[in-house]
C-alpha positions in Angstrom: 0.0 0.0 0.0 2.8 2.4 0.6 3.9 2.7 -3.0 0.1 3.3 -4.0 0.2 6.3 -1.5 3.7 7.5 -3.0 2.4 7.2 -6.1 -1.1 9.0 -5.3 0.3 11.2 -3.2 3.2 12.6 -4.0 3.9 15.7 -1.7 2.2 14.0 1.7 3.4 10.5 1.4 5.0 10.7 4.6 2.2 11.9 6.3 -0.1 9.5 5.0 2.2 6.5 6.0 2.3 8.1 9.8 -1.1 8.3 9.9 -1.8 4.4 8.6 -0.7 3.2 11.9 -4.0 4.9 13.5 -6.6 2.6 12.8 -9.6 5.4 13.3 -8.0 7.1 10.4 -7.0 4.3 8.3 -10.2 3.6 6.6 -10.6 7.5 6.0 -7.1 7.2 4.0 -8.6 4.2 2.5 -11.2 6.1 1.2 -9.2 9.1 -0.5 -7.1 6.3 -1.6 -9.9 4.8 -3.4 -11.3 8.1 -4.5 -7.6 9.1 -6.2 -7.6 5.9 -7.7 -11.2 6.6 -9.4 -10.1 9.8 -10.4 -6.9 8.8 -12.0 -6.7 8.0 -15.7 -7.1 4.3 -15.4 -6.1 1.6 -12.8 -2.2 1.5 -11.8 -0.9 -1.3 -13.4 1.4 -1.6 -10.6 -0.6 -2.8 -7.7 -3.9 -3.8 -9.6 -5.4 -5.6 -7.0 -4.2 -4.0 -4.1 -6.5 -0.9 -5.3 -9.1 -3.4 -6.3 -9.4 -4.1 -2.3 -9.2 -0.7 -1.3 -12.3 0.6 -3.6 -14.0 -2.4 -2.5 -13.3 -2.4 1.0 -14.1 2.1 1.3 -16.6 1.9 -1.1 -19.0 0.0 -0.3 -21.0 1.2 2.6 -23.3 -1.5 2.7 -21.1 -4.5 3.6 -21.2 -6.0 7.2 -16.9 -6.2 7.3 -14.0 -6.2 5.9 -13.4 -9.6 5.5 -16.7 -9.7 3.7 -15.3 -7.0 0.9 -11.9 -9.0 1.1 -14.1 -12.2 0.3 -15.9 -10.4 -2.7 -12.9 -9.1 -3.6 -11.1 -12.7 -3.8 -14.2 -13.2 -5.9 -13.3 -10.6 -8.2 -10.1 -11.3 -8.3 -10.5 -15.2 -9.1 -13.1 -14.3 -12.3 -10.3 -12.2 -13.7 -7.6 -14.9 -13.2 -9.8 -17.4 -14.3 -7.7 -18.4 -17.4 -8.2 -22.4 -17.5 -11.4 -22.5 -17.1 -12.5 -19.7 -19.6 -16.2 -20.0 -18.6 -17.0 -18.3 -15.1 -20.5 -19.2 -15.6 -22.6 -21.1 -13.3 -23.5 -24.5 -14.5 -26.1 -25.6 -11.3 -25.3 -29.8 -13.1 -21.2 -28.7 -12.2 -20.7 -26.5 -9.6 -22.2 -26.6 -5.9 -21.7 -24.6 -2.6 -19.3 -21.5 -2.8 -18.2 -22.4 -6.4 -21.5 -22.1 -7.4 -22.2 -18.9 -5.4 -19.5 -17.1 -6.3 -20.0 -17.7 -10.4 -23.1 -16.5 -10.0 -22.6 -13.2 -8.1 -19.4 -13.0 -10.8 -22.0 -13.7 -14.2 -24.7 -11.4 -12.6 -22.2 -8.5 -12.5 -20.4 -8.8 -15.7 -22.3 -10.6 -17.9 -26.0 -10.3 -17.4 -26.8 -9.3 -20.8 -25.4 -12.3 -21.8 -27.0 -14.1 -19.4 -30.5 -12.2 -20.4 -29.8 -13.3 -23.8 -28.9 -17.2 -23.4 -32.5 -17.2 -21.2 -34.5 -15.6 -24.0 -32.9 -17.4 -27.3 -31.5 -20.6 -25.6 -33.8 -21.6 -22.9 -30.9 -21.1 -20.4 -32.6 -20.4 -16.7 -33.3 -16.3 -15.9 -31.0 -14.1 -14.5 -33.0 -14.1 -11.3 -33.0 -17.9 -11.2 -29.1 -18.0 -11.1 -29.3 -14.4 -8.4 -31.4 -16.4 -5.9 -29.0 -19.6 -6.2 -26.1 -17.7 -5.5 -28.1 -16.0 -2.6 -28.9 -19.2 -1.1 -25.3 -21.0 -2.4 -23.6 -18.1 -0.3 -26.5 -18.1 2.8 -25.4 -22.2 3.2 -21.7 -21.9 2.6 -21.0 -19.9 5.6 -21.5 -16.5 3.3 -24.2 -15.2 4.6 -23.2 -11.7 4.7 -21.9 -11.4 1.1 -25.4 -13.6 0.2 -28.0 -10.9 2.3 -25.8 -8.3 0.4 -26.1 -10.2 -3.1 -27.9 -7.6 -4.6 -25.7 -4.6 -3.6 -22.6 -6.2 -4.5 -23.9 -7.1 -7.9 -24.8 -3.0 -8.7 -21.9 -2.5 -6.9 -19.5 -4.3 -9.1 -21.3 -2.8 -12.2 -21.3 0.8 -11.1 -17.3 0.3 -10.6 -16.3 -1.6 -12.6 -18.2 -2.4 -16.0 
């Protein structure tokens, strides 16, 4: 995090690293942070995920903790990786639990259209079908918070980040 702030903040990177030891202010820096990031031309290819975390984690107002915005953004972070299996959607015959869960919350966000389409032309089940499985699939595999916060996370991630 300290290169993202010398890099953000060129002129008070010392004072921002002084005041990162005081937890009551830390999440305020996290939040500037997060705000600089959104205002700079594009994501610093540096540290990628690290601001990924922060935007997540000062973002979103809605979410119980912060483990539960480091679990969504694991989440995120897995359906960008996801390079062997080149299809993050849900398949309810394949996937089960948290696998299942998080594919959904990840199709839902960045591929509903797509996923609006296959249900009209291919007689794929609806968007809402797959939203209320990964409600339930995060509810039963020890997820509840991101599952009660399905919905938010979903326009979340959109808003941000598609």
């Amino acid at each position: 995090m300290k290169d993202l702030i010398r890099r953000l903040f060129k002129e008070q990177t010392e004072a921002a690293e002084i005041l990162l030891v005081d937890k009551d202010t830390c999440s305020q820096i996290e939040l500037e942070i997060a705000k600089a990031i959104l205002n700079e031309d594009g994501i610093i290819v540096e540290e990628p995920f690290s601001q990924l975390r922060i935007i997540i984690s000062s973002m979103s107002s809605f979410a119980s903790s912060k483990d539960e915005c480091n679990d969504v953004t694991d989440i995120i972070i897995w359906g960008l990786k996801n390079e062997d299996d080149k299809n993050v959607f849900p398949m309810i015959t394949e996937h089960q639990g948290y696998e299942l869960a998080k594919r959904c919350l990840i199709s839902l966000s960045f591929f509903e259209k797509h996923m609006v389409y296959k249900w009209e032309k291919h007689a794929a089940p609806s968007p809402d079908f797959y939203r209320k499985i990964g409600i339930s699939s995060f509810k039963t595999s020890g997820h509840s918070d991101i599952g009660y916060h399905f919905d938010n996370w979903s326009l979340f991630i959109k808003e941000f980040f598609v």
